[in-house]
N, CA, C and O of each residue as an XYZ file, in Angstrom:
416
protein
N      84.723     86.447    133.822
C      84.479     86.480    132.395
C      85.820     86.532    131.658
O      86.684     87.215    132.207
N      86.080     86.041    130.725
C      87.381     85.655    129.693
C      87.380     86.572    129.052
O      86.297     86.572    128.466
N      88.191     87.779    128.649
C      88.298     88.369    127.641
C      88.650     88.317    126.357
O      88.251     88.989    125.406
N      89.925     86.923    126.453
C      90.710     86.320    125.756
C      89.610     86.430    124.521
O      89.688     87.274    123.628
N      88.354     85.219    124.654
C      87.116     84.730    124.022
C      86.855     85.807    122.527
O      86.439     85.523    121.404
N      87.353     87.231    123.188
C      86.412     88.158    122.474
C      87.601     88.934    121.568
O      87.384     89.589    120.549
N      88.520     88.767    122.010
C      89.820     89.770    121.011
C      89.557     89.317    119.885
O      89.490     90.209    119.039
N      89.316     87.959    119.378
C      89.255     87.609    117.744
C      88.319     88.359    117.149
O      88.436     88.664    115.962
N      87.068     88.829    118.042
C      85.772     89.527    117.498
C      86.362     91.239    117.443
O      85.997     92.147    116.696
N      86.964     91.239    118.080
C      87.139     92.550    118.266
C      88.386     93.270    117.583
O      88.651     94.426    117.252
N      88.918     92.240    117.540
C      89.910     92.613    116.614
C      89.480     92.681    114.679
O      90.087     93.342    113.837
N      88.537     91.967    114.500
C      87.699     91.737    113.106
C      86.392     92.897    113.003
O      85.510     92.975    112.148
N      86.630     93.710    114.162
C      85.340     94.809    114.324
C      86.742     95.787    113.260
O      86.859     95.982    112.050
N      87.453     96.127    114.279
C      88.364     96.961    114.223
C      88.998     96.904    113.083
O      88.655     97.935    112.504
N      89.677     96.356    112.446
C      89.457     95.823    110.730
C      88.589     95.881    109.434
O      88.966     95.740    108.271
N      86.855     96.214    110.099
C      86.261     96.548    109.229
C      86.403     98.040    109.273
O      86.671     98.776    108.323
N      86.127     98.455    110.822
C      86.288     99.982    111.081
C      87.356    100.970    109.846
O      87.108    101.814    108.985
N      88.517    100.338    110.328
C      89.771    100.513    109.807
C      89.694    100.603    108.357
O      90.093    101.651    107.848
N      89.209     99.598    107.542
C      89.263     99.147    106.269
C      88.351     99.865    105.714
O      88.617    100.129    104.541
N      87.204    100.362    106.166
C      85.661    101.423    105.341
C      86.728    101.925    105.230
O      87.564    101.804    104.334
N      86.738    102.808    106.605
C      87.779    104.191    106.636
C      88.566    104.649    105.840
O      88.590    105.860    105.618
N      89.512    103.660    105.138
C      90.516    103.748    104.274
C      89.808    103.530    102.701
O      90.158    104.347    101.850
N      89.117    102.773    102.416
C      87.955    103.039    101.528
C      87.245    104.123    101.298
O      87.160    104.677    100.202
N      86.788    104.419    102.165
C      86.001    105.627    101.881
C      87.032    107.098    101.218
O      86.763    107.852    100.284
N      88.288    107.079    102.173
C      89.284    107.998    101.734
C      89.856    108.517     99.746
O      90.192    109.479     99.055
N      89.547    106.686     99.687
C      90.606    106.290     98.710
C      89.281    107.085     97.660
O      89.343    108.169     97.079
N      88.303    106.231     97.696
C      86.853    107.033     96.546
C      87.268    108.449     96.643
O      87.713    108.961     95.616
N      87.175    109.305     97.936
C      86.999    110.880     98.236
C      88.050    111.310     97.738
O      87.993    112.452     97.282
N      89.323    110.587     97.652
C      90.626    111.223     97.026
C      91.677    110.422     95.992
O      92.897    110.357     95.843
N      90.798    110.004     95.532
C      91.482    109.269     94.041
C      90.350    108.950     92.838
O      90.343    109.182     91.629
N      89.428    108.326     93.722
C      88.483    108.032     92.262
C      87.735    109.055     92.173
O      87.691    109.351     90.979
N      86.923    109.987     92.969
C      86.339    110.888     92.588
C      86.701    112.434     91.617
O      85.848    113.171     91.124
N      87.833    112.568     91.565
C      88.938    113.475     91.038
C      89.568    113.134     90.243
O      90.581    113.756     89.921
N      89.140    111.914     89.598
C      89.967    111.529     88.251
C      88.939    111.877     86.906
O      87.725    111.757     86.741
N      89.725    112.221     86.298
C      89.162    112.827     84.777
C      89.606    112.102     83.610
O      90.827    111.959     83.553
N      88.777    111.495     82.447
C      89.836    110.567     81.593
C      90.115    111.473     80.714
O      89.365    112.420     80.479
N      91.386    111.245     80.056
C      91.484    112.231     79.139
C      90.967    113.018     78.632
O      91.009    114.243     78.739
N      90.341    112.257     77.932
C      89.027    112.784     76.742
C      88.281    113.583     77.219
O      87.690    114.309     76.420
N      87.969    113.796     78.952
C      87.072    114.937     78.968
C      88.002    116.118     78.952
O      87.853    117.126     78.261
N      88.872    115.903     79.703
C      90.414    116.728     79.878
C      90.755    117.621     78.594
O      91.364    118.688     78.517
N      90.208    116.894     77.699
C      90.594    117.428     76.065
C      89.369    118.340     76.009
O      89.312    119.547     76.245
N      88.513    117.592     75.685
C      87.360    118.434     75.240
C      86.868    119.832     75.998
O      86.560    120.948     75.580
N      86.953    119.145     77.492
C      87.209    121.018     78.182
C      87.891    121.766     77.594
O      87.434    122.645     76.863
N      89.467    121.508     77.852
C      90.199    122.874     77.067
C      89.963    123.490     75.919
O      90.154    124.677     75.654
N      89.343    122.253     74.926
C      89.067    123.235     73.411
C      87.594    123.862     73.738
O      87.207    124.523     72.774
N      86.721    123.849     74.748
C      85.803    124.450     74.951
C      86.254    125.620     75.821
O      85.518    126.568     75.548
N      86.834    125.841     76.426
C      87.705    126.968     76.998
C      88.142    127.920     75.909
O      87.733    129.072     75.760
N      89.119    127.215     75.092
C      89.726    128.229     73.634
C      88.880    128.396     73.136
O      88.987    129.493     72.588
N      87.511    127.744     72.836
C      86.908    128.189     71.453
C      85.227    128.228     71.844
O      84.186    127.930     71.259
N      85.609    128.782     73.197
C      84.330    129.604     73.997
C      83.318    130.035     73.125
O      82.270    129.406     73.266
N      83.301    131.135     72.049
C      82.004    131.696     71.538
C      81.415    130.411     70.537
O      80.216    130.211     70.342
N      82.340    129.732     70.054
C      81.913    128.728     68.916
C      81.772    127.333     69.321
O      81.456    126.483     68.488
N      82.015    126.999     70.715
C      81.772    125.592     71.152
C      81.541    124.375     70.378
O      80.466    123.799     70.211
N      83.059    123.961     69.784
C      83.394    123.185     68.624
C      82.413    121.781     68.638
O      81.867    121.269     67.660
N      82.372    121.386     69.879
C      81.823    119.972     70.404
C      80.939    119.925     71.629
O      80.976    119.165     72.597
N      80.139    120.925     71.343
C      79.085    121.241     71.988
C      78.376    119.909     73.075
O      78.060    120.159     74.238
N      78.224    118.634     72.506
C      77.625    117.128     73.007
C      78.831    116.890     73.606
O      78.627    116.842     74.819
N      79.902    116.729     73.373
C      81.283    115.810     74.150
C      81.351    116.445     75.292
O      82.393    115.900     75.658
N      81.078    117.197     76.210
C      81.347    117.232     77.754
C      80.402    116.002     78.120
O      80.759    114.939     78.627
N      79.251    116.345     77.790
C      78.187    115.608     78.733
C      78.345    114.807     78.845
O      78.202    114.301     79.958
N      78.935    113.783     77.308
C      78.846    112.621     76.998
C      79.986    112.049     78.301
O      79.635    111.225     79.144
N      81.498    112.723     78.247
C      82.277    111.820     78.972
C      82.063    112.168     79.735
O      82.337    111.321     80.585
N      81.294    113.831     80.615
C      80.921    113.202     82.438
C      80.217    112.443     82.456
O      80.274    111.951     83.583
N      79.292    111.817     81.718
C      78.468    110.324     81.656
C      79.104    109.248     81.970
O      79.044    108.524     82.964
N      79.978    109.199     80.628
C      81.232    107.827     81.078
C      81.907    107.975     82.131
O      82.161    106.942     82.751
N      82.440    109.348     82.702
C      83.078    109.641     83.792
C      82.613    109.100     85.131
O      83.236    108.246     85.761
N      81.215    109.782     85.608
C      80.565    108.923     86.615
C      80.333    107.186     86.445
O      80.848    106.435     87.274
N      79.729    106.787     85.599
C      79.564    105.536     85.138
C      80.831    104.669     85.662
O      80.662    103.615     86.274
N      82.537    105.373     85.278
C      83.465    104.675     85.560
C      83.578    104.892     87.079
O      84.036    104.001     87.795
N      83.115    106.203     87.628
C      83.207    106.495     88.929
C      83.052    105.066     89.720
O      83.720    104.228     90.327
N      81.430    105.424     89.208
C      80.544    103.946     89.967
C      80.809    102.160     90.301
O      80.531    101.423     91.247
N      81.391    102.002     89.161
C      82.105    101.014     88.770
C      82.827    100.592     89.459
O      82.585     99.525     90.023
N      84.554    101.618     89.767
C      85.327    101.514     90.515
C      85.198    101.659     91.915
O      86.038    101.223     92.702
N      84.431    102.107     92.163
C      83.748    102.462     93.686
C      82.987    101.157     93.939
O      83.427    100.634     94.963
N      82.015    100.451     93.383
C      81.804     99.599     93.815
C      82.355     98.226     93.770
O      81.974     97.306     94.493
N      83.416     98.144     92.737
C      84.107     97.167     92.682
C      85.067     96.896     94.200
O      85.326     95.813     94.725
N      85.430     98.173     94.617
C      86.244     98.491     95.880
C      85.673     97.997     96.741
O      86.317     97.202     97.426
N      84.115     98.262     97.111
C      83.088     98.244     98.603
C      83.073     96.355     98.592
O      83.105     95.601     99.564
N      83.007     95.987     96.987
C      82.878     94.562     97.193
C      83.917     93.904     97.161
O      83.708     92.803     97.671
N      84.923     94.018     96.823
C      86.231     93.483     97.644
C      86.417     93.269     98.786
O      87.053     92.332     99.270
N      85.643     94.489     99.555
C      86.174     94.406    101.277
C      84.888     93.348    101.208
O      85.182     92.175    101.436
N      83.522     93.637    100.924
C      82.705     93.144    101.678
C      83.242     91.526    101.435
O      83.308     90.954    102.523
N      83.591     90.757    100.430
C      84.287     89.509    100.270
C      85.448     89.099    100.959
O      85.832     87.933    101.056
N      86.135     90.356    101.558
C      87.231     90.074    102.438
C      86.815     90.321    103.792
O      87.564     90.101    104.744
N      85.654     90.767    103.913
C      84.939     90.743    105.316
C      84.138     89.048    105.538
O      83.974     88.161    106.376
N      83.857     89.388    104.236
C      83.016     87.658    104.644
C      84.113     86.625    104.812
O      83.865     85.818    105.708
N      85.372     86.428    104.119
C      86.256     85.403    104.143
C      86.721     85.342    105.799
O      86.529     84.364    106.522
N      87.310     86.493    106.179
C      87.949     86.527    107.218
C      86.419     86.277    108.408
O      86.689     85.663    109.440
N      85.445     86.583    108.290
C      84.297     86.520    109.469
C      83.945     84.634    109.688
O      83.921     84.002    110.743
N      83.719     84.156    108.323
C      83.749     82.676    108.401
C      85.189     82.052    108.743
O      85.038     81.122    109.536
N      86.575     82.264    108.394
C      87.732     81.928    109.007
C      87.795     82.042    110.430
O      88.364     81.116    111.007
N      87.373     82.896    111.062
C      87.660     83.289    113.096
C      86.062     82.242    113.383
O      86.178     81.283    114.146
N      84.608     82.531    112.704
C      83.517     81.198    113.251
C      84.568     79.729    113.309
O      84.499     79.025    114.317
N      85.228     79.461    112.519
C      85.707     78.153    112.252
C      86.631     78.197    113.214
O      86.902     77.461    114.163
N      86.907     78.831    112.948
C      88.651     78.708    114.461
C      88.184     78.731    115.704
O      88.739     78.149    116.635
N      87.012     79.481    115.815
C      86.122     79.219    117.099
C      85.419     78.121    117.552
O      85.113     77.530    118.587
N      85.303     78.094    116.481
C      83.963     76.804    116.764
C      85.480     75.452    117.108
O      85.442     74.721    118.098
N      86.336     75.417    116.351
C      86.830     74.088    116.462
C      88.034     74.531    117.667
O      88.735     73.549    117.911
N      88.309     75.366    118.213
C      88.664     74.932    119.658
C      87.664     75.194    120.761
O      88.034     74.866    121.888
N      86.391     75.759    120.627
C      85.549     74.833    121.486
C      85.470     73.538    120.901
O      86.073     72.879    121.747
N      85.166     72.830    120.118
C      85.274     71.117    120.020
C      86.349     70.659    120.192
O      86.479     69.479    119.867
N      87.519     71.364    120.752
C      88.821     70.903    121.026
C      88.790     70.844    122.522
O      89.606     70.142    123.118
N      87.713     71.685    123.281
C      88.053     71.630    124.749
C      87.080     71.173    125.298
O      87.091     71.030    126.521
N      85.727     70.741    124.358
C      85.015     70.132    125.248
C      84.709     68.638    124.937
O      84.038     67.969    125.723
């Protein structure tokens, strides 16, 4: 049995492996922990001005937008790879396929 045959597959396993992995990291420690300003703001003056809660509606509102952008960026990420999974999976079929029609 040829092993040769199978490194292109296996090497494109190992690449997706690799690539979630580092995805998944990047969501757990960059996009999930980002705050946009504006909520950043509105906390602290709800902190200082605790008994009188100046802007009582503005938290909710931007953890709304907050997740919303979460989501966004998170899935914009998953579909990048999955488009760079599909490019590279049809590139190695083709390279396969045409040196078997090269050797037989």
């Amino acid at each position: 049995m040829e092993f040769r045959r199978y490194v292109p597959l296996l090497l494109l396993i190992l690449f997706v492996w690799v690539t979630i992995t580092v995805i998944f990291v990047v969501i757990d420690s960059i996009i999930v922990p980002w705050r946009p300003p504006q909520e950043t703001y509105w906390s602290i003056i709800n902190h200082l001005t605790t008994p009188y809660r100046l802007d009582y509606g503005q938290e909710g509102f931007w953890s709304m937008i907050r997740n919303i952008l979460q989501i966004i960026f998170s899935g914009l990420l998953v579909l990048a790879w999955l488009y760079t999974w599909y490019k590279l999976s049809k590139k190695l079929f083709w390279m396969e396929l045409s040196k078997e029609k090269l050797a037989a």
